[in-house]
N, C-alpha and C positions, 0 to 999 in steps of 0.2 A: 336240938334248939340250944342247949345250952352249949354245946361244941360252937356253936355259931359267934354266939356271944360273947366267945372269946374275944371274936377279932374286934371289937369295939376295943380290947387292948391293944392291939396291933399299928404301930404307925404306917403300915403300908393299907389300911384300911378305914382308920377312925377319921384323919383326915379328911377322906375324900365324902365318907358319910356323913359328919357335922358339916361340911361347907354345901350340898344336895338338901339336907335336913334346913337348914337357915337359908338358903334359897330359896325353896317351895313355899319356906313361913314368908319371907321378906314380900313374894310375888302376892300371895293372896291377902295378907296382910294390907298391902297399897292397896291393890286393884279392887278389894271389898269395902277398903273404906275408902276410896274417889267415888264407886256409885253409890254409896250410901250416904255423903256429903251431897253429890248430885244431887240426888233424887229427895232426899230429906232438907235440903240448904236453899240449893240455885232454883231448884229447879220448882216449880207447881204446878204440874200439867201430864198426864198420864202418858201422853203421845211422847214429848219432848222426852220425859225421864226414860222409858223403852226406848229410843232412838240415841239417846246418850251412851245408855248399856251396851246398845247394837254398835253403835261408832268404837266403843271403848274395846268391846271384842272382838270386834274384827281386825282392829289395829295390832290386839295382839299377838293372833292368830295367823296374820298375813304374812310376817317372817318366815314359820315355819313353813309357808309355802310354798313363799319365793326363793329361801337361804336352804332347807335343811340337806337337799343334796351337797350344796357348798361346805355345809359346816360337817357332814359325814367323810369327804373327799380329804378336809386339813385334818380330822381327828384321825385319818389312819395316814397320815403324810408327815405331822410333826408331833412333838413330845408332847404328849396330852399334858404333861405338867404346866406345859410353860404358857398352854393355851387355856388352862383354869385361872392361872396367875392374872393374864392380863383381861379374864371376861369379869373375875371379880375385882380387879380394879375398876372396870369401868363400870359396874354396879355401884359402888359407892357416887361417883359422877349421879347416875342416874337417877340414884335414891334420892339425892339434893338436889335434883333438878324438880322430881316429884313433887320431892317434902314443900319447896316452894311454891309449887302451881297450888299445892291443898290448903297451904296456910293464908295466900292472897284468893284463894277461890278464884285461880286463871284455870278455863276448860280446855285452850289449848295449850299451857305449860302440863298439865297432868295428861292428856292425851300421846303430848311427841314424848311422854315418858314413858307410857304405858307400849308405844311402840316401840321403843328403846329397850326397855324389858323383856317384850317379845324376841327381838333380835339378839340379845344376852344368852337368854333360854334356847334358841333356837342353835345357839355354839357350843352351849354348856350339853345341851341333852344330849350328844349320842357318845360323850365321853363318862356318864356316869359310869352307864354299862360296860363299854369298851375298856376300860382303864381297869378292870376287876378283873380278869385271866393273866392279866399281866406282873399284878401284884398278888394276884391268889393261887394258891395250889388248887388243884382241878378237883381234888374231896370239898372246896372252901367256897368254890364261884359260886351254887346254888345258897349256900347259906348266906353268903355276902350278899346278892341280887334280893335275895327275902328281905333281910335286914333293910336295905336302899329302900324296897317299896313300903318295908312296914314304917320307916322312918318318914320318906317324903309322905303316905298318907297324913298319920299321926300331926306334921306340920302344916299342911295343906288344911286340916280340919281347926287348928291350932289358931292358923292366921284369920281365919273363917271369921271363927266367932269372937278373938278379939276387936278384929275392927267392928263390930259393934258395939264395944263397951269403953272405949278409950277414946280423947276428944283429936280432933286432925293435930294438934299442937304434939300430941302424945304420940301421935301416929309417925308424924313426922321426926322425932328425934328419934323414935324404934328404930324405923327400917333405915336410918344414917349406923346409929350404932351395930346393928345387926350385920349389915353391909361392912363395916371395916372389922368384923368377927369373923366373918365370913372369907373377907381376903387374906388375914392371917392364918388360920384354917385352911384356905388353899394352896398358901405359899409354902405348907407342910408335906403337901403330897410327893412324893419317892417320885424321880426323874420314870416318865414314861413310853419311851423315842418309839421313834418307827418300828415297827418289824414286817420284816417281809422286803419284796423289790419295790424302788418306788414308783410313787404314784401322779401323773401329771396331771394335773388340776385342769378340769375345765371352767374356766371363769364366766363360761355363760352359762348363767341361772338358767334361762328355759330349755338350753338342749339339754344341760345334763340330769336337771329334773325329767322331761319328757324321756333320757336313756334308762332314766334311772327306773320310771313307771313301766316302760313299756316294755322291759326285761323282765317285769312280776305280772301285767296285767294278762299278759297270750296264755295263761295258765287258770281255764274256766274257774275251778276249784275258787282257787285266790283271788280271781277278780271278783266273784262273787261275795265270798268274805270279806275282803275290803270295803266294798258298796255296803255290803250291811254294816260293818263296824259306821265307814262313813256316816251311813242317813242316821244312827243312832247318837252320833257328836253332833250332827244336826241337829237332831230334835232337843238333844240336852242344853246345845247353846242356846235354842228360842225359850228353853223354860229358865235358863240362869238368866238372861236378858229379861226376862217377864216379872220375875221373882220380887225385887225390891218394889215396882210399881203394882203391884199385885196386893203385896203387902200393907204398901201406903194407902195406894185409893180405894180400893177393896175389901179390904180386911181393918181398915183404919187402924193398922198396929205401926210400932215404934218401928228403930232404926235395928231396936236388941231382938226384934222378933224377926227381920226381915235376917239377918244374922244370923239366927235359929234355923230359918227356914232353906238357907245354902247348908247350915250344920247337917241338918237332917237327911239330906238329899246324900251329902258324904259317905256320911254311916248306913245310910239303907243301902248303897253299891255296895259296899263291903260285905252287907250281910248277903245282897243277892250271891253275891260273887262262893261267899261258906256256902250255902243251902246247895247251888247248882251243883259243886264242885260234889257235895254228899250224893246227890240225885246220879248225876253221871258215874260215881265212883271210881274216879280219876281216867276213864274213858274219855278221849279226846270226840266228841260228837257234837253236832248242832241239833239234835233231833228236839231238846225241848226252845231252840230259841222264835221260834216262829207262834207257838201260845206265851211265852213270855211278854213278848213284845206287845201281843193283844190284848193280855191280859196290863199292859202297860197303858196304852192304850183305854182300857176301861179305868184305870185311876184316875187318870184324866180328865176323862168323862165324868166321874164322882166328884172329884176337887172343883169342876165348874157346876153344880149342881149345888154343893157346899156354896161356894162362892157366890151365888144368885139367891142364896135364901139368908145369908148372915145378914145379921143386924146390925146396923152400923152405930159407930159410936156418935156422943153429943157433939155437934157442930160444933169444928174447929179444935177437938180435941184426939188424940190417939189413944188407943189402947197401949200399956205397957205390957213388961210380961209377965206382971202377974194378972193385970184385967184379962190382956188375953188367955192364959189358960184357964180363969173363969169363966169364960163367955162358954154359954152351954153347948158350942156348936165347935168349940176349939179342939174336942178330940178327935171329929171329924175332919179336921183339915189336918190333923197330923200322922192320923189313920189313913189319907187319902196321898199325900205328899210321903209317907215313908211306902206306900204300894207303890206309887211310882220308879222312887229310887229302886227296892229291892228287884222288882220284874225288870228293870232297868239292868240291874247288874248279873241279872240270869241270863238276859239276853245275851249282851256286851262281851262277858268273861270269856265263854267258851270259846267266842269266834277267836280272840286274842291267842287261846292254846291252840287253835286249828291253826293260824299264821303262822307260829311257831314251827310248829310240825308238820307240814305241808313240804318244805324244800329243805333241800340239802342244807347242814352246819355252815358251809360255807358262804350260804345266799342268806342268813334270815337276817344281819344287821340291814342289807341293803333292803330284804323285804318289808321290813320293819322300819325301814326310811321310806319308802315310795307307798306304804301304810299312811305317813304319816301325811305327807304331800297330800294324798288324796283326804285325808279326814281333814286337816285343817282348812284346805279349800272348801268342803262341806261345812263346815264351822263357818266359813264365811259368808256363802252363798246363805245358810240359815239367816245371821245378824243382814245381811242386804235384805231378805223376803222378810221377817219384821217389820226393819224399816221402810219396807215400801207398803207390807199389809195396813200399816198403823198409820202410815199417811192416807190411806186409800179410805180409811175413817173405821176400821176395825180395832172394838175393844179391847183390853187387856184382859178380858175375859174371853171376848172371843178369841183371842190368838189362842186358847187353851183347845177349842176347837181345832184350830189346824194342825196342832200339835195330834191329836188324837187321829188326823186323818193321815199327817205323816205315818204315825207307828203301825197304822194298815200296809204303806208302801215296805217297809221295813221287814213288816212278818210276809209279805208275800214274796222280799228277794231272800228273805232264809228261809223260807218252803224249798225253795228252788235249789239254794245252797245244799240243806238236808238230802232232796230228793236225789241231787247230784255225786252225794258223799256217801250219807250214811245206811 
């Protein structure tokens, strides 16, 4: 670990980790505080605010859909450097485009940003990784990659629970300044060029996404795993979509609790993700993700039971957070929401090291591209079945029900995985 930590000294390293590090902050940073203005500001209606969440995540998510074979195709075709330079230029754009929708409360100026975002992320992502063998000695890649995810974690939970405590005016000068820290910081990173022969682009998004899937999917194993990583971004996008209106109309808490309650979610993947990793003992297996899931599945099941018997606060009033951790039913919902996340990250993690390790070194960026294809379509198709359940006149309580019947489909295509594999 601490060999690792060197390279936070290293310019062929530190670079490229502060500007990934202040990306992940900048992204959830916005994107948690537009639905928490949403859903706390514009908005007063349970349906409306979950369909706001749903539009804003799918907008995100739809990039990576449609672009990520595109944006995998230029990172091994041109110098990763000069295509960090110009995605964090245009983050700043972006960010001022945001920061305006949030400070005049326009839903469609913060939306074509949050799509914008999405598309940024969608160029930036497969050069995090990729750009790290090329500036790292082969003893350094695994420590470098640790470092990137302990980093964006750490950020990601960072930007979480800020945007609940800072007002959109504060919001909006952060992710401007962060944003031109960030392209400085990029404009650092050691020239990265091609290697290998080159590569000719195919510019049409659906055949080369469709080459790109169906070169990973003819491989039972992996089509399996994927479908379950999938339906599991599925069900997490209906519960991030649900979360803030859950919080509001439900739980009658503030904007700092609904804030807490994505904090929470963070931290319990991380810890399922330790415990599994102890249980397997570094054996690559899916054998426990199909009772994880279930037992995911039963949190579910408790947090709407929690959720049906709390008391609500006095008319026209929220709980803050210190009412809410008083309220005598508050351990319960934080007891019920960190099961969630943990059997959530027991499930999830493994399959991720089976993706891994499934194909040749030289397939797993592409596998890990047509991973993603398929999860973030799942991610979309979730935020669409929301928005049509919630139209269909289904509570934000009840959607906590479909969620629980999702994670039955889930443990029954990792049974299947298991039975196949292990």
């Amino acid at each position: 670990m601490q060999a690792s930590l060197r390279l936070l000294g290293k310019r062929r390293f530190l670079p490229i980790f502060v500007t990934q590090l202040l990306g992940a902050f900048n992204d959830n940073l916005f994107k948690t505080a537009m639905v928490l203005f949403a859903t706390y500001t514009i908005y007063s209606d349970a349906r409306m605010e979950s369909n706001f969440n749903a539009v804003s995540t799918g907008l995100f998510i739809l990039p990576f859909f449609l672009l990520s074979a595109l944006s995998g195709q230029l990172a091994d075709t041109t110098d990763k450097a000069r295509i960090i330079r110009i995605v964090k230029a245009a983050e700043i754009g972006i960010m001022a485009v945001g920061s305006g929708g949030l400070l005049i409360g326009s839903i469609p100026v913060m939306l074509a940003a949050v799509l914008a975002m999405g598309v940024h992320s969608t160029f930036f992502g497969p050069i995090k990784y990729a750009i790290l063998p090329q500036h790292l000695s082969e003893d350094e890649v695994l420590g470098g990659t640790g470092l990137v995810e302990a980093g964006t974690y750490i950020a990601i939970l960072l930007g979480t629970v800020v945007a609940g405590w800072i007002s959109p005016l504060a919001t909006a000068i952060t992710t401007i300044v962060i944003a031109i820290i960030g392209f400085i910081s990029g404009s650092m990173v050691p020239p990265a060029p091609r290697q290998g022969p080159p590569v000719v682009i195919d510019t049409n998004i659906i055949r080369s996404s469709w080459t790109l899937i169906s070169a990973t999917m003819h491989i039972r194993r992996l089509f399996l795993a994927i479908c379950a990583i999938s339906f599991f971004w599925m069900v997490a996008s209906v519960l991030v979509i649900i979360f803030p209106p859950l919080v509001k109309n439900v739980f009658d808490a503030s904007k700092e609790v609904a804030s807490l309650f994505l904090a929470i979610f963070s931290v319990g993947v991380a810890v399922g993700s330790i415990i599994v990793n102890r249980m397997l003992g570094g054996h690559v297996s899916a054998r426990y993700a199909p009772v994880s899931v279930i037992a995911m599945g039963g949190f579910v099941l408790y947090l709407y039971a929690v959720a049906n018997m709390w008391t609500a606060a006095p008319a026209g009033q929220f709980y803050d957070m210190r009412g809410f951790i008083a309220h005598p039913n508050a351990w319960q919902v934080v007891v019920a929401l960190f099961g969630i996340a943990v059997t959530g990250g027991m499930f999830v993690v493994p399959l991720y090291a089976f993706l891994m390790t499934t194909v040749e070194k030289d397939r797993t960026a592409r596998t890990v591209a047509a991973n993603n294809v398929v999860n973030s379509g799942a991610m979309v198709v979730g935020a669409i079945a929301i928005m049509a359940a919630t139209a269909a006149g289904l509570s934000v309580t009840g959607a906590l029900l479909l969620v629980a019947g999702m994670c039955l489909v889930s443990a029954w295509i990792a049974w299947k995985l298991h039975c196949a594999c292990d």
